[in-house]
C-alpha positions in Angstrom: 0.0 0.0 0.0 1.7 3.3 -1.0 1.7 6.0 2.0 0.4 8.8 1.2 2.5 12.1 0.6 2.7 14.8 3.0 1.2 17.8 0.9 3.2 21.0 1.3 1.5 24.4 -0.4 -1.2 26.8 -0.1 -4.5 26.3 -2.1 -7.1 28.9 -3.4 -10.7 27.7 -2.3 -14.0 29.6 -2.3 -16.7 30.1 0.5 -19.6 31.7 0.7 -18.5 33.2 -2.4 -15.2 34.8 -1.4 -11.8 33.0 -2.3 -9.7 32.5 0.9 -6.2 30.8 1.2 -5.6 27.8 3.1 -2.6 26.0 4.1 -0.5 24.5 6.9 2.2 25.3 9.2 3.6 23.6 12.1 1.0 21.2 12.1 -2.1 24.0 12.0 -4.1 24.7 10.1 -4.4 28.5 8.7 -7.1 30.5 6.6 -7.1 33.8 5.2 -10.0 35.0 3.6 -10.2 37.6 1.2 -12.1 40.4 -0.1 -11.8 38.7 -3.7 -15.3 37.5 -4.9 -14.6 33.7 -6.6 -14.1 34.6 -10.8 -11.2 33.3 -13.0 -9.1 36.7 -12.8 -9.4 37.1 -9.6 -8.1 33.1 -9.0 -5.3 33.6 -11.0 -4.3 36.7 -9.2 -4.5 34.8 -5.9 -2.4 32.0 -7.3 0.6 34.0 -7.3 0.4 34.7 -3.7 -0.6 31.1 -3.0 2.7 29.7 -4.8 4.7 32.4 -2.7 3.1 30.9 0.3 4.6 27.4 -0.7 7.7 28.3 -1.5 8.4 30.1 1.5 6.7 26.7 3.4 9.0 24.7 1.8 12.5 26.9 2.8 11.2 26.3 6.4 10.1 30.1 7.2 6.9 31.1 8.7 4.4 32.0 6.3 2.4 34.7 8.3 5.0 37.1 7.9 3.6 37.3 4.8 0.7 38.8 5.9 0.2 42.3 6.9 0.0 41.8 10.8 -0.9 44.3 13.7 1.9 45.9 15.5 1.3 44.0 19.0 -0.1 46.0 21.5 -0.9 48.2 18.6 -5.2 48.5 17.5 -5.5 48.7 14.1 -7.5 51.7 13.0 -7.9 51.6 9.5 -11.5 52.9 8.6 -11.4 50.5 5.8 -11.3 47.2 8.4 -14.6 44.9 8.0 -16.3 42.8 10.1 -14.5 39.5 8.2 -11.3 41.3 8.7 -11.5 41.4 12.2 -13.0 38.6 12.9 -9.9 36.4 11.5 -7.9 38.3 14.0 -10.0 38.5 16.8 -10.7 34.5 16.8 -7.1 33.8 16.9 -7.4 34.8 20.3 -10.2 32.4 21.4 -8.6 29.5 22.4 -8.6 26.8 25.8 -7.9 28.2 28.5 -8.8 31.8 27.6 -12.0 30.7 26.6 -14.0 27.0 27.0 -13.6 24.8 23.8 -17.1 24.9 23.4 -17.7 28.5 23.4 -14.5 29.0 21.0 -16.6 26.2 19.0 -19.7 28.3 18.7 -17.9 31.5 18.7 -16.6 29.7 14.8 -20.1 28.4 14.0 -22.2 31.3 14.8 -20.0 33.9 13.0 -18.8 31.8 10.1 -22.0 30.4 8.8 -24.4 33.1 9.8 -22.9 36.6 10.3 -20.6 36.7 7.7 -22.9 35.6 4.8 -24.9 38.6 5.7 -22.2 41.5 7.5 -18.6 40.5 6.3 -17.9 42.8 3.9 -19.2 45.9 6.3 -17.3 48.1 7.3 -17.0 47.8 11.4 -16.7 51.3 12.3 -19.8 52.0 10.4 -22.0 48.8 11.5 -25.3 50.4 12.8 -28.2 48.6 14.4 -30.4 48.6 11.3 -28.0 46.1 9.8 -28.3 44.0 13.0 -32.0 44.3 12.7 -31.7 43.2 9.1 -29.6 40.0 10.1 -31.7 39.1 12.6 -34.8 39.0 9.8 -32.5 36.9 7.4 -31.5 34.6 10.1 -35.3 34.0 11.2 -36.5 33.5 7.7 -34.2 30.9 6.9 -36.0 29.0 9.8 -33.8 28.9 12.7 -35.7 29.5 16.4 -35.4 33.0 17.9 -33.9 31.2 20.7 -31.0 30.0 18.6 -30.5 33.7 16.7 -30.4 35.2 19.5 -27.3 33.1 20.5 -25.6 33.7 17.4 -26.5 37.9 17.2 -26.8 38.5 21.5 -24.0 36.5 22.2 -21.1 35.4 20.2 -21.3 38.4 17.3 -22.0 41.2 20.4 -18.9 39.6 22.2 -16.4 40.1 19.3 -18.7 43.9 18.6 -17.6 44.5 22.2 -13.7 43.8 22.0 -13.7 46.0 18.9 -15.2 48.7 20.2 -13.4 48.5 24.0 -9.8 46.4 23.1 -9.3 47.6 19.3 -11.1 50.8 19.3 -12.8 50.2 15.5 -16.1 51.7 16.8 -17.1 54.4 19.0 -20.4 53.4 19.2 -22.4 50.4 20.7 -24.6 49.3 17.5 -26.4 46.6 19.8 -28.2 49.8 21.6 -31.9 50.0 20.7 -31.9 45.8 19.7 -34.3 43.9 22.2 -35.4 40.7 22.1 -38.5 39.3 22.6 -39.1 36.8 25.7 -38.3 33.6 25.2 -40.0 31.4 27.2 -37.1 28.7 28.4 -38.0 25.0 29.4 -39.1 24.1 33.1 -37.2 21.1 34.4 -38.3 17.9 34.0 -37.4 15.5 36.4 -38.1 11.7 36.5 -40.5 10.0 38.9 -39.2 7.7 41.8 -40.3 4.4 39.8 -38.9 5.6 36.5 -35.4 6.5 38.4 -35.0 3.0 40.3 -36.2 1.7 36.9 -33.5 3.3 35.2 -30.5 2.4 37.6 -31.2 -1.2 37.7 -30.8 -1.3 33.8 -27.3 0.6 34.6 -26.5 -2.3 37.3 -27.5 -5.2 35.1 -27.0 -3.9 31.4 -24.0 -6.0 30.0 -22.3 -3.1 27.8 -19.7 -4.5 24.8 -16.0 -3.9 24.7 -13.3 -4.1 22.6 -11.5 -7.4 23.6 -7.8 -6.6 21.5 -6.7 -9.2 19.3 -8.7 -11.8 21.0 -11.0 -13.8 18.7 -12.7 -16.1 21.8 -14.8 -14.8 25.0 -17.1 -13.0 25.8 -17.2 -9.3 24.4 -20.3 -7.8 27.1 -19.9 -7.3 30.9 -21.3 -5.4 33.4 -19.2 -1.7 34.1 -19.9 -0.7 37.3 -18.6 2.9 37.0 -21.7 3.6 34.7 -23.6 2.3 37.3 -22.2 4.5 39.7 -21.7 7.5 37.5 -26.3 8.1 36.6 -26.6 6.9 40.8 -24.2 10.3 41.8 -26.0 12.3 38.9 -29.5 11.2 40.7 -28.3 11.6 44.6 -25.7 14.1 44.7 -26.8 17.1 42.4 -23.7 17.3 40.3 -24.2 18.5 36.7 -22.8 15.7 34.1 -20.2 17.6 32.8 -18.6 17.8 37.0 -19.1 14.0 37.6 -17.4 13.3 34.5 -14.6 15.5 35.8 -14.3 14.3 39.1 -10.8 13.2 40.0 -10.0 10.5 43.1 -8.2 13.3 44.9 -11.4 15.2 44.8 -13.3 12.3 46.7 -12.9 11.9 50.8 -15.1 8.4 51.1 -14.1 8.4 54.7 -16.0 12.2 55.3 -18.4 11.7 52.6 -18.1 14.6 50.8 -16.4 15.2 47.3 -14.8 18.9 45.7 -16.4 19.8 42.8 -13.7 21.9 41.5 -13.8 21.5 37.8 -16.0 20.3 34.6 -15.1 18.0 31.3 -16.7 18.7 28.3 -16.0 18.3 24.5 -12.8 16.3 25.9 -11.1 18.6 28.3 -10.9 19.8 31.8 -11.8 23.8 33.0 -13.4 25.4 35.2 -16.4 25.2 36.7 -19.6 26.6 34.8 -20.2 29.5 37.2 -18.1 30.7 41.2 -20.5 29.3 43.4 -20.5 25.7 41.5 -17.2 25.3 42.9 -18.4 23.6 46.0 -18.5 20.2 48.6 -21.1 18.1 47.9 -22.2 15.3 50.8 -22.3 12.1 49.4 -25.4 9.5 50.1 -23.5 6.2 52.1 -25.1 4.2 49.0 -22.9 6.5 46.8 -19.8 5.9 49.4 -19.9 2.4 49.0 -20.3 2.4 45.0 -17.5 4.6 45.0 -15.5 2.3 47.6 -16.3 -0.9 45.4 -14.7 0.3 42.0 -12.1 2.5 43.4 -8.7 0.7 42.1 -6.4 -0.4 44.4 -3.4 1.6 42.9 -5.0 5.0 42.2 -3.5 8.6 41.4 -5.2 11.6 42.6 -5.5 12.8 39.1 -7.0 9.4 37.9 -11.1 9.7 36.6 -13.9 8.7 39.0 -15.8 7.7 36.5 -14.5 5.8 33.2 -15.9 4.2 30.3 -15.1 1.0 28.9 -11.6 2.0 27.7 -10.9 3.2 31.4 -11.2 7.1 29.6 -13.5 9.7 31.3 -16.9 9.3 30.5 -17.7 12.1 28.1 -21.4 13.6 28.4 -22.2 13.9 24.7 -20.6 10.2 24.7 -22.5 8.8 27.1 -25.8 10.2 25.7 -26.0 6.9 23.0 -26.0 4.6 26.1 -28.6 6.9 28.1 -30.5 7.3 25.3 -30.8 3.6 24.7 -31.7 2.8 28.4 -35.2 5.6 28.3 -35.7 3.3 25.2 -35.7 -0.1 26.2 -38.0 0.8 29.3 -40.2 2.9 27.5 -39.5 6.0 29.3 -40.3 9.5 27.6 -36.6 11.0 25.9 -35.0 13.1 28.8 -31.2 14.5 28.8 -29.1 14.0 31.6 -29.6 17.0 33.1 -32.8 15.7 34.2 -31.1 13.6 36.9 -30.1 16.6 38.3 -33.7 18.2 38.1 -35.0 14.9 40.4 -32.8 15.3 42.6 -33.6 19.3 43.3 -37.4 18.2 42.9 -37.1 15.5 45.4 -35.3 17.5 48.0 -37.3 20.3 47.8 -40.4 18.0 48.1 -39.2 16.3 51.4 -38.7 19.8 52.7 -34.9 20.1 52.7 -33.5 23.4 54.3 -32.9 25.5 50.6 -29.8 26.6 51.9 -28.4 23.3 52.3 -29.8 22.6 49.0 -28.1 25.6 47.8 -24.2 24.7 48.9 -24.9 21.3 47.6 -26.2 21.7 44.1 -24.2 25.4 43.2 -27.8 26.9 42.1 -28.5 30.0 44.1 -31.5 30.1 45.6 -33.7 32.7 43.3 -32.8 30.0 40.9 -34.2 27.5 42.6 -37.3 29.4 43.2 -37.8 30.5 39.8 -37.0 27.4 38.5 -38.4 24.7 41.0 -40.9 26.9 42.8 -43.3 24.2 42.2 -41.6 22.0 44.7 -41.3 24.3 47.4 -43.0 23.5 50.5 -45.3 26.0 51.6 -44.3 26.4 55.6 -46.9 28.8 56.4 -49.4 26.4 57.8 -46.2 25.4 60.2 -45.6 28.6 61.3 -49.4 29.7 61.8 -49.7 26.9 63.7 -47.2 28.1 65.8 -48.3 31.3 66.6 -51.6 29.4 67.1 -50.2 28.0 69.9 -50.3 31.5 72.0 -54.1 31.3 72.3 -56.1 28.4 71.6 -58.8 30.4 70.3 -56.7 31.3 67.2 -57.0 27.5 66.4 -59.8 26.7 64.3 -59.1 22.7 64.3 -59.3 22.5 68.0 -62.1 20.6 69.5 -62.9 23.0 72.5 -62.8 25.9 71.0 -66.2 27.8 70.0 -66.2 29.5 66.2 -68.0 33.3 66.4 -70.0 33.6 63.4 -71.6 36.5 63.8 -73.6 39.0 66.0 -77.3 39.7 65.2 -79.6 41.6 66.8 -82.7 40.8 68.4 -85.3 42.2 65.9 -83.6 39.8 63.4 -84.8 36.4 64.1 -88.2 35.5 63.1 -90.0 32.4 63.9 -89.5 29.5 61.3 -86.3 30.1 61.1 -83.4 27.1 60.9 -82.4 28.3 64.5 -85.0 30.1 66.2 -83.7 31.6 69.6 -85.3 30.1 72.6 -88.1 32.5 74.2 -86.6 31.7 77.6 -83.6 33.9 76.9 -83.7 37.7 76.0 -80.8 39.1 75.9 -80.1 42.6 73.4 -77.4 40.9 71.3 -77.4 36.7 70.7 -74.1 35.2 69.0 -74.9 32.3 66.8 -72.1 30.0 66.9 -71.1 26.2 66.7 -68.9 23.7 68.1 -66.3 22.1 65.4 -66.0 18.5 66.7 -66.1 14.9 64.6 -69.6 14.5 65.2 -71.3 17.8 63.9 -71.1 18.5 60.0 -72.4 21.2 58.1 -75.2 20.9 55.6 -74.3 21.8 51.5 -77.3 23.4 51.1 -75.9 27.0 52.7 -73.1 27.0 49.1 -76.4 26.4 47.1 -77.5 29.8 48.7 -79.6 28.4 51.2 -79.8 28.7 55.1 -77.7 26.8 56.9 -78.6 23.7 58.6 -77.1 21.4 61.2 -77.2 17.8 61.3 -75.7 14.8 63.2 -74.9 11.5 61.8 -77.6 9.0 62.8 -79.7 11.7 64.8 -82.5 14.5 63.8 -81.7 17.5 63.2 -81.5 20.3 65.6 -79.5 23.3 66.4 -77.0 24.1 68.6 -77.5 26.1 70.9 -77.6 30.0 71.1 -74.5 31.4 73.1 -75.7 34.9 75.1 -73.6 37.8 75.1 -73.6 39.4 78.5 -72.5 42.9 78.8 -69.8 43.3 81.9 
């Protein structure tokens, strides 16, 4: 089989109908797109700069000085620079651990394939809010969700607006002022019952999962992995997001205390920091978690070895695992979740049992208007507790008490007229009668006072009668 050559040289390709230069140094990969829209002339003028590229790969020398580059420390402030311009320059910058891997991921999506189609060739000095307006139409009627353009125009294109304008100086303006945004009505959680989360980690404790056996061509190829088992149970009982149990370390883990340090987050294949300051935090661990954790912890172990691994003893990746947790809600039938809603059960659950919120607070990392906006729902309400506290002062403030006598109401003495549900004796006359009743198990009230009639009083197995009037006695 012949090996294939190691190709050294620049190349002239189009996108989004503007020729850019491509090529390799140092194992990179470099683009430089110009302002040159893709016809014959304008290739053939390129080429020439493309083979001087080459060449000057080949002798060993860095291609870039090629380029006309920034003085460092230096803004560029040429009137003429657009937004594509800058933005080759300005995402240079956005790399791990300036910036997470995902956001310099979207930061390239959003502005390559949506902003640049529309705004590249503007001049940034003279970008107005009209032409933000106007991207924000094309963007919504080529059928992306307002949710979604308002990532790519609020977010990543306003964050490389607002280093031009405050690092580099292009603008002296904000062109974002006078944009809004409608409200965007975001997801509630959506947590999992009790029976569908037991369901859920018994298939993760008895699912046999395949692995790659090496060069063996006998055996078995499917066996239970206990660190996936253990890896959903601490996403359901301690609160961690996925992306912190999949970068929790063994030096991060006290089994003997119970607790573990949440003091970083793995996504897209690599470690930083944690998603906001307070979700850098302890978390108590459940004794079931303890023991899991006990059971697979290796005998040899580093403090910078993964909790929890997949089948080739790597960290489990979230957007990895999501084909084997989508596959589990499948077989048993359950209703397509992510894995964030592990973390919304557990929230859900402790609210429900009546946790204290600020515990709840140090132990997941969500502040606590977050959880109320979020999982208000689940609150319990502890004003019948306290109430009944206060209650407590004077047990005539306590409607459920037995002893106690309920004041209706005070009517006079010209009121009552015979043939009335509760005439008042004739042996009594006092100036002001109270009607009242005694709340005990065996005296109910009649419906027929909500259908607008008078009220009558009955007791099971026995006729009906009144209770008796109550005088008021002046002192």
């Amino acid at each position: 089989m012949k090996r294939r050559r190691k190709h050294i040289g620049c190349s002239v390709v189009a996108r989004n109908g503007r020729l850019r230069l491509r090529f390799r140094w140092q194992g990179k990969r470099y683009a430089r797109v110009t302002a040159l829209s893709d016809t014959p002339q304008n290739r053939a003028q390129l080429e020439k700069l493309a083979n001087l590229i080459a060449a000057t790969i080949a002798a060993g020398r860095n291609p870039l000085t090629l380029f006309e580059q920034p003085v460092p420390g230096t803004p560029a402030r040429t009137a003429s620079t657009t937004v594509r311009d800058y933005f080759q320059r300005w995402i240079e910058d956005k790399v791990p651990p300036i910036v997470r891997k995902a956001q310099a991921r979207d930061y390239r999506k959003h502005i390559e394939n949506y902003v640049l189609a529309e705004l590249g060739n503007v001049p940034i000095a003279e970008l107005a809010a009209r032409d933000i307006l106007g991207l924000r139409a094309q963007l919504l009627q080529r059928g992306l969700s307002l949710k979604y353009v308002k990532n790519i125009i609020a977010g990543s294109f306003k964050a490389m607006i607002r280093d031009a304008r405050e690092i580099d100086q292009l603008l002296n303006h904000d062109p974002f002022v006078g944009v809004r945004w409608p409200r965007i009505g975001v997801p509630g959680p959506d947590p999992f019952s009790a029976d569908e989360r037991n369901r859920i980690l018994f298939w993760f404790r008895t699912k046999r999962f395949g692995f790659h056996s090496g060069m063996s061509k006998d055996g078995p190829r499917l066996r239970v992995h206990p660190p996936f088992y253990a890896y959903v149970h601490a996403l359901f009982w301690t609160g961690m997001r996925p992306s912190e149990a999949s970068g929790l370390q063994w030096g991060d883990v006290d089994l003997v205390a119970g607790i573990a340090r949440i003091v970083r987050s793995r996504h897209m294949g690599e470690d930083s920091a944690t998603k906001t300051g307070p979700a850098a935090r302890t978390v108590e661990l459940m004794p079931e978690t303890v023991r899991l954790l006990r059971e697979m912890q290796p005998l040899h172990v580093a403090p910078d070895a993964y909790v929890f691994t997949n089948m080739a003893s790597c960290p489990i990746e979230p957007d990895a695992f999501l084909k084997r947790w989508y596959s589990c809600l499948r077989v048993l039938g359950i209703r397509m979740r992510g894995l964030y809603s592990m973390k919304d059960t557990y929230v859900s659950t402790a609210l429900t049992c009546g946790v204290n919120p600020a515990w709840l607070e140090a132990q997941t990392g969500v502040r606590y208007d977050t959880l109320k906006r979020h999982y208000g729902k689940w609150l319990r309400s502890e004003g019948a507790d306290q109430l009944k506290k206060l209650a407590g002062l004077d047990p005539q403030l306590d409607p459920r008490n037995p002893d106690v006598t309920e004041v209706l109401d005070f009517v006079d003495d010209e009121e009552w007229r015979r043939g009335e549900s509760n005439p008042r004796p004739e042996a009594v006359n006092p100036s002001v009668y109270v009607r009242s009743f005694v709340i005990c198990s065996r005296w109910q009230r009649s419906h027929e006072q909500d259908r607008g009639q008078p009220a009558r009083w009955f007791s099971s197995g026995a006729p009906e009668h009144s209770p008796p009037l109550i005088p008021i006695c002046d002192a």
